[in-house]
C-alpha positions in Angstrom: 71.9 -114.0 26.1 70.5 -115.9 28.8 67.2 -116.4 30.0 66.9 -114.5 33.5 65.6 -117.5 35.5 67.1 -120.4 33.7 64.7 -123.0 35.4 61.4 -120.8 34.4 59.4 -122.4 31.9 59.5 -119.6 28.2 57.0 -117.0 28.5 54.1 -117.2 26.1 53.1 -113.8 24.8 51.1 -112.0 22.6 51.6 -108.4 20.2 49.5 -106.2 19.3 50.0 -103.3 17.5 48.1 -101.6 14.0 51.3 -100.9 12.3 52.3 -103.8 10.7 56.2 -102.5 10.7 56.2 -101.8 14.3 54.4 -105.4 15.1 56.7 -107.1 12.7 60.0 -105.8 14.6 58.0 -106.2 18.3 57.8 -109.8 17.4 61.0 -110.7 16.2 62.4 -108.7 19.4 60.5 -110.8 21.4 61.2 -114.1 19.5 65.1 -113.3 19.9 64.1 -113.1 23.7 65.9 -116.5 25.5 62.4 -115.5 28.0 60.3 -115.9 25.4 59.1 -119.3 24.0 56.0 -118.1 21.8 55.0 -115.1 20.4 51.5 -114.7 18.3 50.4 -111.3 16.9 47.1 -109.1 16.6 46.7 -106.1 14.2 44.3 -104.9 16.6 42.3 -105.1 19.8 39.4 -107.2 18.2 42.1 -110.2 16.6 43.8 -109.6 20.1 40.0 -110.7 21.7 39.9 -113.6 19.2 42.9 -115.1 20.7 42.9 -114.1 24.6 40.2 -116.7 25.6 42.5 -119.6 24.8 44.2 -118.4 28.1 47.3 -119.7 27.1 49.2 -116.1 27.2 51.4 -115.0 30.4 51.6 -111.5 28.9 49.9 -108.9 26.2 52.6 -106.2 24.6 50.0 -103.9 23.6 50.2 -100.3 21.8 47.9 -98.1 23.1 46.8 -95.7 19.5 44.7 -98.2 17.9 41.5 -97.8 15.8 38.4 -99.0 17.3 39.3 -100.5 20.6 42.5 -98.7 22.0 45.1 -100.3 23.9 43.9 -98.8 27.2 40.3 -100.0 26.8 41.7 -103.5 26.2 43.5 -103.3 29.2 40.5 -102.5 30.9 38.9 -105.6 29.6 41.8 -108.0 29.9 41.5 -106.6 33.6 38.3 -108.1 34.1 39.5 -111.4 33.2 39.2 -114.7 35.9 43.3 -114.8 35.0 44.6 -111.9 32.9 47.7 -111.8 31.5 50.6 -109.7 32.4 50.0 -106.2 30.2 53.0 -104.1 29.0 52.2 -101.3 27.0 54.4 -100.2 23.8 53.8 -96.7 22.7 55.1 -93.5 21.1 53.8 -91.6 23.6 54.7 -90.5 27.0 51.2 -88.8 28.9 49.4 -92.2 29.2 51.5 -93.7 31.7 50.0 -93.0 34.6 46.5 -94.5 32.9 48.5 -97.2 32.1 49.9 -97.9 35.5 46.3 -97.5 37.0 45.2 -100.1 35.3 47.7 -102.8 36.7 50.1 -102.5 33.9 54.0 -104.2 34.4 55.8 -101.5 32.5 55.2 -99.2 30.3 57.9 -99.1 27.2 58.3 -96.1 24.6 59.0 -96.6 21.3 61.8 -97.4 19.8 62.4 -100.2 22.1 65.5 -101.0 23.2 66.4 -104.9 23.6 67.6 -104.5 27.3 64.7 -102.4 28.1 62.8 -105.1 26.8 64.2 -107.8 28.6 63.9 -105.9 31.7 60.4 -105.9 30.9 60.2 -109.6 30.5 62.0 -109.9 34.1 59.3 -107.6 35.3 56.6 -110.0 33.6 58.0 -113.3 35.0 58.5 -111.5 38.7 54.9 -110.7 38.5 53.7 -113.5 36.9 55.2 -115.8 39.3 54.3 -114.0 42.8 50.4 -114.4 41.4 50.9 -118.4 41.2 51.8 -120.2 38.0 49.2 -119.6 35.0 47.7 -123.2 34.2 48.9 -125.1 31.1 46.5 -125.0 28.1 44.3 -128.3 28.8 46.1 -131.3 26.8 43.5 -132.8 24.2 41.8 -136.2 25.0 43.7 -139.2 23.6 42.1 -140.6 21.2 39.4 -138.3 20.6 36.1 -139.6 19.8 34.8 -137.0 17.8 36.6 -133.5 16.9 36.3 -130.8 19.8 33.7 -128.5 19.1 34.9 -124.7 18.4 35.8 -122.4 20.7 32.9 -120.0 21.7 33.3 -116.8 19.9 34.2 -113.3 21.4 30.8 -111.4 21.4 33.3 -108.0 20.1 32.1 -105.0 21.5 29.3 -106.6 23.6 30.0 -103.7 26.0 31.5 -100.7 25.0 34.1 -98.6 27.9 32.4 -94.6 26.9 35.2 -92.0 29.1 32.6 -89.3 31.1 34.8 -86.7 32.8 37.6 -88.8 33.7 35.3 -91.6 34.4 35.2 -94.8 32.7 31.0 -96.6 31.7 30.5 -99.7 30.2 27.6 -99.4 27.8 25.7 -102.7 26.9 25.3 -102.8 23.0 21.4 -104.1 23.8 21.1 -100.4 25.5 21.7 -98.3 22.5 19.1 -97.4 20.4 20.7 -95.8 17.1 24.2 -95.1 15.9 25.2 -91.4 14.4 28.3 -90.8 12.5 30.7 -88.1 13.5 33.9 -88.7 11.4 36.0 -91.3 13.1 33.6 -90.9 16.0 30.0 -92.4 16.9 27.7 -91.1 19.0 25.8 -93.8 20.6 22.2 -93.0 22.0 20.3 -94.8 24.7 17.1 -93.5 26.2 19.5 -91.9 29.5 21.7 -90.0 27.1 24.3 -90.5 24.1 28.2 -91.1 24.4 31.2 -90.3 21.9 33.1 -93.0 20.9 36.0 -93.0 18.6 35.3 -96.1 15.9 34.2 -95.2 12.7 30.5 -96.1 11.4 31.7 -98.9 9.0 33.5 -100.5 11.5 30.5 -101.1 14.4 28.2 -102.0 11.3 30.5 -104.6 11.0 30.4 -106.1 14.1 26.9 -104.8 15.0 24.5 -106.0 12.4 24.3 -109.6 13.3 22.5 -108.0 16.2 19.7 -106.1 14.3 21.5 -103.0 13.9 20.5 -102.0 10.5 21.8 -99.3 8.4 18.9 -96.7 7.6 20.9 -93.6 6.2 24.8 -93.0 5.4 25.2 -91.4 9.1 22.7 -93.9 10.8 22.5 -97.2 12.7 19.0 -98.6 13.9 18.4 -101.1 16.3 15.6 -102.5 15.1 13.7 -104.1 17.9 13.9 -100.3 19.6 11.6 -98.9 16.6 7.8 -98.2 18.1 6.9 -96.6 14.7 7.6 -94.8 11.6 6.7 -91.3 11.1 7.0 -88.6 8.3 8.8 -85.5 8.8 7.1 -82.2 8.0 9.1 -82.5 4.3 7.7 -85.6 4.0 10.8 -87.7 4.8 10.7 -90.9 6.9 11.6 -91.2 10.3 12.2 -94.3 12.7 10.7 -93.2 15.9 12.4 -94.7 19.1 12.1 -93.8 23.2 15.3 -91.9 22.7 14.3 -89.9 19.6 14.0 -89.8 16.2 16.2 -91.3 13.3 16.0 -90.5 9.7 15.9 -93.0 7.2 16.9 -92.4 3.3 15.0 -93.2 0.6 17.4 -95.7 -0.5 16.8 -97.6 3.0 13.2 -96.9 2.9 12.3 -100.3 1.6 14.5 -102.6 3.2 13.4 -100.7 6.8 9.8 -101.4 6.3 10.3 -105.2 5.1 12.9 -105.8 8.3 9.8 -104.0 10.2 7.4 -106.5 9.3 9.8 -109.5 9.8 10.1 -108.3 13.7 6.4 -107.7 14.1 5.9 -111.0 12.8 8.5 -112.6 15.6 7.3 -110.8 18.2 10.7 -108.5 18.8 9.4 -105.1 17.5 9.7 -102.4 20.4 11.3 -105.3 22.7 14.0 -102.4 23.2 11.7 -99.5 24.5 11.4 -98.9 27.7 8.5 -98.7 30.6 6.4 -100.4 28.0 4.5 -99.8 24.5 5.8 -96.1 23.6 2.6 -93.6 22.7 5.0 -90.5 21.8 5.9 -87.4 23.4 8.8 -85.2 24.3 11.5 -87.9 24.0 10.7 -88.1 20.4 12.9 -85.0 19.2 14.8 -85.5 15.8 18.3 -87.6 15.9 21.6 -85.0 15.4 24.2 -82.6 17.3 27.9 -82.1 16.8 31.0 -84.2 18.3 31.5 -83.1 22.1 30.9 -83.8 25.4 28.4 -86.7 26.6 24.5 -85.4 26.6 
């Protein structure tokens, strides 16, 4: 095979996909590609946010049934980029085209892929690619360097996080949400203007939450702790975290650590820095966390 424009520089891409199989043959497709000059690789939308900053990709192959972040709501954000890279979406399935293609995707390829299909792809990209202006070359290090380059800045993951509302796409600020419930593989995240469904396990946003003083305060619970006014006890004696958007249980087992993490913020000044319209004196708002997976409340 030959590239399709012989004078074009390779095309720099990146994979992403959860199934290690399906990445590992994507890839090597791709790497047999004369278009294709580098390929790097992402087991899911949050690796695939650690590497798009570098900037140095003219195009994202991206599945769209991920965990977490799906393909689509990476899409979204690539879209939101200064200068995003060419998106191509690789799925099984056929009914997310049109979602696809709304949000500025080149093609849209079903599984299995086909290596002409593929390359026609590629074309697409390069086509594209090129009638937007050429992407600028990853800056060439200073020669000799004084002193090693600091680090890149870190993706702040799920910063912002895209909530579908009857057909609609939000972008909720993490700083906005007040607890966490489980629901399965689904959250339900509450601020004081209502609460959003979310499909990313509890585990998973603990992870990438609780550097920002989400806390775990019961196995179906994140708190953000500078949105606690008080703690209260339930009529069976049990504790509750008491916030502008309601009322969160906390276990025995978190009981402690809670209060000690309390006092810390007090001390530092960031207890109830989260409520809203002031210091909170209780009231209507303060009804008991729960409810069942469904539509936003």
């Amino acid at each position: 095979m030959s590239p399709s424009d012989p004078g074009a520089a390779p095309l720099r891409v990146l994979a992403v996909d959860d199934v290690a199989p399906a990445l590992d043959e994507l890839c090597a497709m791709l790497g047999d590609s004369p278009d294709v000059g580098e390929v790097a690789r992402a087991g899911d939308a949050v690796a695939a946010l650690r590497l798009l900053p570098t900037g140095r990709f003219d195009a994202v192959f991206l599945d769209i049934t991920m965990p977490g972040m799906n393909g689509l709501e990476l899409a979204r954000v690539l879209s939101a980029m200064a200068e995003p890279p060419e998106v191509v979406f690789v799925t099984a399935f056929e009914e997310h085209a049109l979602a696809a293609y709304g949000l500025g995707a080149v093609d849209y390829l079903l599984k299995p892929v086909g290596q002409d299909r593929l390359t026609e792809a590629l074309a697409r990209v390069r086509r594209l690619g090129g009638s937007r202006g050429p992407r600028p070359a990853p800056a060439a290090p200073a020669a000799p360097p004084a002193r090693p380059a600091p680090p890149a800045p870190r993706v702040d993951e799920l910063a912002v996080v895209p909530v579908e509302l009857g057909g609609r796409t939000r972008y909720l600020r993490r700083d906005d949400v007040r607890f966490v419930e489980a629901h399965g593989d689904y959250v339900r995240l509450t601020t004081p203007s209502g609460s959003h469904l979310v499909r990313i396990p509890l585990s998973r946003l603990e992870e990438h939450w609780s550097p920002h003083e989400f806390v775990r305060v019961h196995r179906s619970y994140l708190l953000a702790l500078p949105a606690v006014v008080e703690l209260r006890s339930d009529a069976g004696g049990g504790l509750l975290a008491h916030t502008d958007a309601g009322d969160v249980p906390v276990s025995r087992r978190h009981a402690r650590e809670l209060r000690e993490l309390l006092l810390d913020a007090a001390a530092r000044g960031t207890l109830g820095s989260h409520v809203s319209g002031g210091p909170h004196t209780g009231g209507p708002a303060g009804q008991p966390a729960g409810g069942h997976p469904g539509a936003d409340r």
